[in-house]
C-alpha positions as CSV (number, residue, x, y, z in Angstrom):
1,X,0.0,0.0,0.0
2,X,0.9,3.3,-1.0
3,X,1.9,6.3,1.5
4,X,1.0,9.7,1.7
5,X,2.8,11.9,4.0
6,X,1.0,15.5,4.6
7,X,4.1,17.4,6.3
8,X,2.6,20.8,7.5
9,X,4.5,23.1,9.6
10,X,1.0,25.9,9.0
11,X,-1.1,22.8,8.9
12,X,-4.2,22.8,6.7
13,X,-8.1,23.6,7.8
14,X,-9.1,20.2,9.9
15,X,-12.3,20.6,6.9
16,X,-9.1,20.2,4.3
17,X,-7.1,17.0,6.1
18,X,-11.0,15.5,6.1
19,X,-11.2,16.0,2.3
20,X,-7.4,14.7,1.5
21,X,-7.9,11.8,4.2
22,X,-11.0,10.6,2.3
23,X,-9.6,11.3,-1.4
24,X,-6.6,9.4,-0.3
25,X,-8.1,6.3,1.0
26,X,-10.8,6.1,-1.5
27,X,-7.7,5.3,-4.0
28,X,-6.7,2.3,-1.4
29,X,-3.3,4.4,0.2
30,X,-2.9,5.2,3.5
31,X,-2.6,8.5,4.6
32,X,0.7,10.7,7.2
33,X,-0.2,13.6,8.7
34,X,2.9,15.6,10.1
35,X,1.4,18.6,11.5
36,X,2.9,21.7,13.8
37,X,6.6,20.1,13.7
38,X,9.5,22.6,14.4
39,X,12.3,20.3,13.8
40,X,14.1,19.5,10.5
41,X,14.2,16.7,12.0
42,X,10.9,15.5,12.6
43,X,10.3,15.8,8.8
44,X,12.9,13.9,7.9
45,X,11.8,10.9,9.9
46,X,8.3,11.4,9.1
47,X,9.5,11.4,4.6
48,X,11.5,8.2,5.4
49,X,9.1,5.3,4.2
50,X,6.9,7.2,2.2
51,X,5.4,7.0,-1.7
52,X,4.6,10.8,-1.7
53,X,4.4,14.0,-0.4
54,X,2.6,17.2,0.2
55,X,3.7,20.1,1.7
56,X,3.0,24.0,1.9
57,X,5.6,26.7,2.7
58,X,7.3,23.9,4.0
59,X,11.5,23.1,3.3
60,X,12.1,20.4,1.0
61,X,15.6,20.4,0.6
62,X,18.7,18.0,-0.1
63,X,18.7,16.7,3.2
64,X,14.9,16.5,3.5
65,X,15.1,14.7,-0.3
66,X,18.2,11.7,0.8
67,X,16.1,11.2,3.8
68,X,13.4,9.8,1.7
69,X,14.6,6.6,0.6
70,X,11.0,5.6,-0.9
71,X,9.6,8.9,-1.6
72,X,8.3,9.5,-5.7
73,X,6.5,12.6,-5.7
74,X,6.7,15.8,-3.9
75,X,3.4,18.0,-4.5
76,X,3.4,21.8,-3.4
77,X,0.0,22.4,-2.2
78,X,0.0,26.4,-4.0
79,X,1.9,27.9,-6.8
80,X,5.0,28.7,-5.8
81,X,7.4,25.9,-5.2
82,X,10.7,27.8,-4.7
83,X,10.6,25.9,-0.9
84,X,11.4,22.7,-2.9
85,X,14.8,21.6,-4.2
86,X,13.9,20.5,-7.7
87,X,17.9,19.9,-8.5
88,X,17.7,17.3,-5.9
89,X,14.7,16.1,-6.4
90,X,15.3,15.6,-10.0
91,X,18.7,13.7,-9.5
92,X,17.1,11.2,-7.4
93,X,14.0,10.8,-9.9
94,X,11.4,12.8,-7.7
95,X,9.0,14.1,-9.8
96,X,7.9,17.7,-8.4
97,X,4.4,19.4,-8.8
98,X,2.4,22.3,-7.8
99,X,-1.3,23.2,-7.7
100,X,-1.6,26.4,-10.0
101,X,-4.7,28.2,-9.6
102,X,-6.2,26.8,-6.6
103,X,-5.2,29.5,-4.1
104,X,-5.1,32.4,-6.5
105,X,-9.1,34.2,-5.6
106,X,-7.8,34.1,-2.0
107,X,-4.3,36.1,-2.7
108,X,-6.0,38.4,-4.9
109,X,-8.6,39.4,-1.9
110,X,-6.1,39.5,0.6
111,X,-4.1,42.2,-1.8
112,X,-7.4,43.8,-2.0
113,X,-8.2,43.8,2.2
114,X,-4.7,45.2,2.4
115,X,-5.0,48.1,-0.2
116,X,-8.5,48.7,1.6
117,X,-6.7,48.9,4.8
118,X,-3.5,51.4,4.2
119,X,-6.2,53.6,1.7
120,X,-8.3,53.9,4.9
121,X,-5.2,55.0,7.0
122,X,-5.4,51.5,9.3
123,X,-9.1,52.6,9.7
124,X,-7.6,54.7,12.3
125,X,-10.9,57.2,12.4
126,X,-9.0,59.6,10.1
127,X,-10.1,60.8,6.3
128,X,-8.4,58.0,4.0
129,X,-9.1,57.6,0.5
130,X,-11.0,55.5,-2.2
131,X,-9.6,52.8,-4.5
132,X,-12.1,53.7,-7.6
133,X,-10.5,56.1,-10.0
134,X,-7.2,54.7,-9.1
135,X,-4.6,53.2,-11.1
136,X,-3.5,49.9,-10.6
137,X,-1.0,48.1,-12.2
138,X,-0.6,43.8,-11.9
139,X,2.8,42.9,-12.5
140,X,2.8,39.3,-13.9
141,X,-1.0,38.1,-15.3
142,X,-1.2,34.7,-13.9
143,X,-4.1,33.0,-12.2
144,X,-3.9,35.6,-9.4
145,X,-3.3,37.9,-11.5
146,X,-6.5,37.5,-13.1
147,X,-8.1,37.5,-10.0
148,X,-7.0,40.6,-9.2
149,X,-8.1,42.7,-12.4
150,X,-11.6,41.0,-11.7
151,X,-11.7,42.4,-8.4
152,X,-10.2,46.1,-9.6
153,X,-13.2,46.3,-12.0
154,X,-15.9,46.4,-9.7
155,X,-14.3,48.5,-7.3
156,X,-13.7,51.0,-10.8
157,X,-10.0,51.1,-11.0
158,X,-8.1,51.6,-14.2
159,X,-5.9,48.8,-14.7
160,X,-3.2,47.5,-16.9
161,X,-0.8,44.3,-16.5
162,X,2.7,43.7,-17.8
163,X,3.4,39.8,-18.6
164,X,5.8,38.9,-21.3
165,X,4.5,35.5,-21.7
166,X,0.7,36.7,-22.1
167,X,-0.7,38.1,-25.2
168,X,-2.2,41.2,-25.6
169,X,-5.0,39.9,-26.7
170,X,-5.9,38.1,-23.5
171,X,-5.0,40.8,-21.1
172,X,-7.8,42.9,-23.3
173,X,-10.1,40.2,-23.6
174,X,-10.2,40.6,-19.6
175,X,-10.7,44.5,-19.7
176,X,-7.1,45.2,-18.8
177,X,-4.9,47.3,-20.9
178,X,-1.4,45.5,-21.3
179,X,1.8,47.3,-21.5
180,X,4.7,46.1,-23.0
181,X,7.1,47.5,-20.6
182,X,7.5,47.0,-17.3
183,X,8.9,50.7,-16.9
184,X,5.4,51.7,-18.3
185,X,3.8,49.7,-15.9
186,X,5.3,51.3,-12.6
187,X,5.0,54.6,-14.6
188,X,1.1,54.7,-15.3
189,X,0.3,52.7,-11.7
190,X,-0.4,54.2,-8.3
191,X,-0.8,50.7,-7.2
192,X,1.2,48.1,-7.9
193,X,0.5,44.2,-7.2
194,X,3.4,41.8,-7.7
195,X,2.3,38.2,-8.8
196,X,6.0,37.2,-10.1
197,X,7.7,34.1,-8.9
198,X,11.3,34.0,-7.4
199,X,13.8,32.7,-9.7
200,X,17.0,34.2,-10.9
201,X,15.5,36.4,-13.0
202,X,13.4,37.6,-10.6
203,X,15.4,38.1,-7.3
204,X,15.9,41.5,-6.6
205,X,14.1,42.8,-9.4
206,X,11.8,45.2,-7.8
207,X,14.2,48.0,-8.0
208,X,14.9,51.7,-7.1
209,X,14.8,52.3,-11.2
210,X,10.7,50.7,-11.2
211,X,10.0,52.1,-8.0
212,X,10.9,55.7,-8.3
213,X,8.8,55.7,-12.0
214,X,5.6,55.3,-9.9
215,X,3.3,58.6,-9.2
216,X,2.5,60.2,-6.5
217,X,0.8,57.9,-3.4
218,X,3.0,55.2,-4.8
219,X,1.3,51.9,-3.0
220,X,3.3,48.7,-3.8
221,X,1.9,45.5,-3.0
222,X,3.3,42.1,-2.7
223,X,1.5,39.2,-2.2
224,X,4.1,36.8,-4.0
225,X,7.7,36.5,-2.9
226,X,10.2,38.5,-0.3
227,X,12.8,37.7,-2.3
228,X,11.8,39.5,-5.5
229,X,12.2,42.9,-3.3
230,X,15.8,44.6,-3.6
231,X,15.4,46.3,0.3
232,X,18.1,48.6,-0.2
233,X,15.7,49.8,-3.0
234,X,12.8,49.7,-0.6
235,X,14.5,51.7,2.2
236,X,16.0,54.0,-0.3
237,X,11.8,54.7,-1.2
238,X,10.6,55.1,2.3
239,X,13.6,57.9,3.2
240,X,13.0,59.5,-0.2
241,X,9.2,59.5,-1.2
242,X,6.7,60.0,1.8
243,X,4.3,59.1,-0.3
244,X,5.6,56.0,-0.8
245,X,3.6,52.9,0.8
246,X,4.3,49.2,1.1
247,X,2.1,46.5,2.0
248,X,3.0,42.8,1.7
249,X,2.3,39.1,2.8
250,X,5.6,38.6,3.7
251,X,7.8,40.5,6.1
252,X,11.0,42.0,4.8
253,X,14.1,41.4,6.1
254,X,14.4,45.1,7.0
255,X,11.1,45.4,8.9
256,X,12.0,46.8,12.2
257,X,13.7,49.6,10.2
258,X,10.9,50.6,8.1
259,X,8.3,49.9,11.7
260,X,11.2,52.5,13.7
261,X,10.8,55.1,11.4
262,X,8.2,54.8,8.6
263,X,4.7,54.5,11.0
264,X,1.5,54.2,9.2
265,X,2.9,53.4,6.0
266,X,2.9,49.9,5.5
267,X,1.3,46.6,6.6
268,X,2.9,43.1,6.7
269,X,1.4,40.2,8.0
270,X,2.2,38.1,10.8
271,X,2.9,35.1,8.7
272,X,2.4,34.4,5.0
273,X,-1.7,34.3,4.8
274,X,-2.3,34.3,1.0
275,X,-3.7,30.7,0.9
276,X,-5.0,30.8,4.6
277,X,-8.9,30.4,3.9
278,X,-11.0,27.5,3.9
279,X,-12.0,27.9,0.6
280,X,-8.3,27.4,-0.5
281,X,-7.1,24.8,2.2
282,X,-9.9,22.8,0.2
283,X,-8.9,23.5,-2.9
284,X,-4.9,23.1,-2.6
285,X,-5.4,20.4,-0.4
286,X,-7.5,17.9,-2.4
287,X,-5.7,19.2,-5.7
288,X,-2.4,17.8,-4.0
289,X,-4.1,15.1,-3.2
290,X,-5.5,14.1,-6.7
291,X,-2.8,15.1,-8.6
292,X,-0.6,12.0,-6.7
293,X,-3.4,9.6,-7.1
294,X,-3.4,10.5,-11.0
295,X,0.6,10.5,-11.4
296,X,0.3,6.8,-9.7
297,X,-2.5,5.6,-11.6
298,X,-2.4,7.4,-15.0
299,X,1.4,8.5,-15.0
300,X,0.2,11.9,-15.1
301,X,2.5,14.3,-14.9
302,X,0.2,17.3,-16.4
303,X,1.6,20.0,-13.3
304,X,5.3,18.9,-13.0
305,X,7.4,21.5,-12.8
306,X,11.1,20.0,-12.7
């Protein structure tokens, strides 16, 4: 019998685990459920013996990888699979997947509560300001992407998208107006929302040359990666624009610098909280889930990305 190990250090809604459990078994496996562990060590033990894997933000690594002497298939429950060591993976045969699409309405709202929130001044009691009229600009038109410039029409923003790899014609099939420059992107944008992955094109390409393009009440948000961010770029921002803004899902390395002297003009959350609804627990979670039983059964290997 086949095992399934669900290694979750931000485990998934018990509603989720009920839906995987049941999926899982249904196909005649057996079902792990590593949940809350702080040690490397506890996932390594735990990926020993097992057919497959899924995991969130969790580290799959090389050591994570020679520990698991059985395992065939590593599935990132969410899009971005940076977390995951594909080099290793694919020298000992792993085959490594993600779930595109599944989290995406749930980022795109949560870019949405925080624009709502920092516009409002922290609903502080104070006059804020109003997102229709504004200009917003989604940097990379992916699934979330999408979701986002659905969202931006019915609140009556003006919106454009920059993707290389998408065709004009389907940004303006959508009601977005594409750019072909990123520099015309930041210019045009009083808001923009970052849905690029991190890769070595991407690192450290949200730069002072973008970011000092935008107009005035410059918001940036980022909902996808920290390490897409240059921070000496960012800090450089906050000390020279004080109209500048940044709200983001995951906390910079620089926080307590931009918390000591930049009050009231930005908003990170606690912990990466894209993904965190029930509606997407379900979603990632049983997509995971299926996607192993069909790479078992069918040999399909549709979502690999390795």
């Amino acid at each position: 019998m086949k095992k399934i190990l669900v290694a979750t250090e931000k485990p998934f809604a018990q509603e989720a685990i009920v839906a995987i459990r049941k999926a899982i078994e249904n196909a005649g496996y057996s079902l792990v459920l590593l949940e809350k562990y702080t040690l490397k060590a506890d996932l390594c033990n735990a990926v020993a013996d097992v057919d497959a894997l899924i995991v969130r933000s969790d580290i799959v690594d090389r050591e994570v990888i020679d520990a698991a002497k059985h395992l065939k298939i590593v599935v990132r429950a969410g899009a971005g699979y940076d977390n995951i060591d594909l080099e290793a993976c694919t020298k000992q045969g792993i085959v490594v997947m993600n779930t595109p699409g599944q989290n995406s309405n749930a980022v795109a709202e949560l870019a949405f509560g925080m624009m709502l929130y920092m516009a409002r001044g922290g609903f502080d009691g104070g006059t804020g300001t109003e997102l229709r009229g504004k200009t917003l600009g989604i940097h990379a038109y992916g699934n979330v992407g999408k979701y986002v410039g659905k969202i931006a029409s019915g609140f009556g923003m003006k919106t454009y998208a920059y993707d290389p790899f998408v065709t004009s014609d389907i940004i303006q099939s959508n009601g977005i107006i594409p750019v072909s420059k990123v520099e015309d992107l930041y210019n045009s944008c009083q808001y923009v929302s970052l849905h690029i992955p991190a890769n070595e094109q991407t690192k450290k390409s949200i730069n002072y040359d973008l970011l000092s393009l935008m107009p005035k009440g410059a918001t940036l948000v980022n909902t996808a990666r920290k390490e897409i961010i240059d921070e000496e770029s960012l800090l450089r921002m906050f000390a020279e624009r004080p109209d500048f803004k940044y709200l983001s899902d995951i906390e910079p390395g620089c926080k307590a610098e931009i918390i000591e002297k930049y009050p009231k003009r930005y908003f990170f959350t606690p912990k990466k909280m894209g993904a965190q609804t029930l509606e997407a627990n379900n979603n990632a979670g049983i997509a995971a889930a299926q996607q192993i039983i069909d790479f078992f059964e069918k040999g399909d290997i549709r979502f690999k990305v390795n």
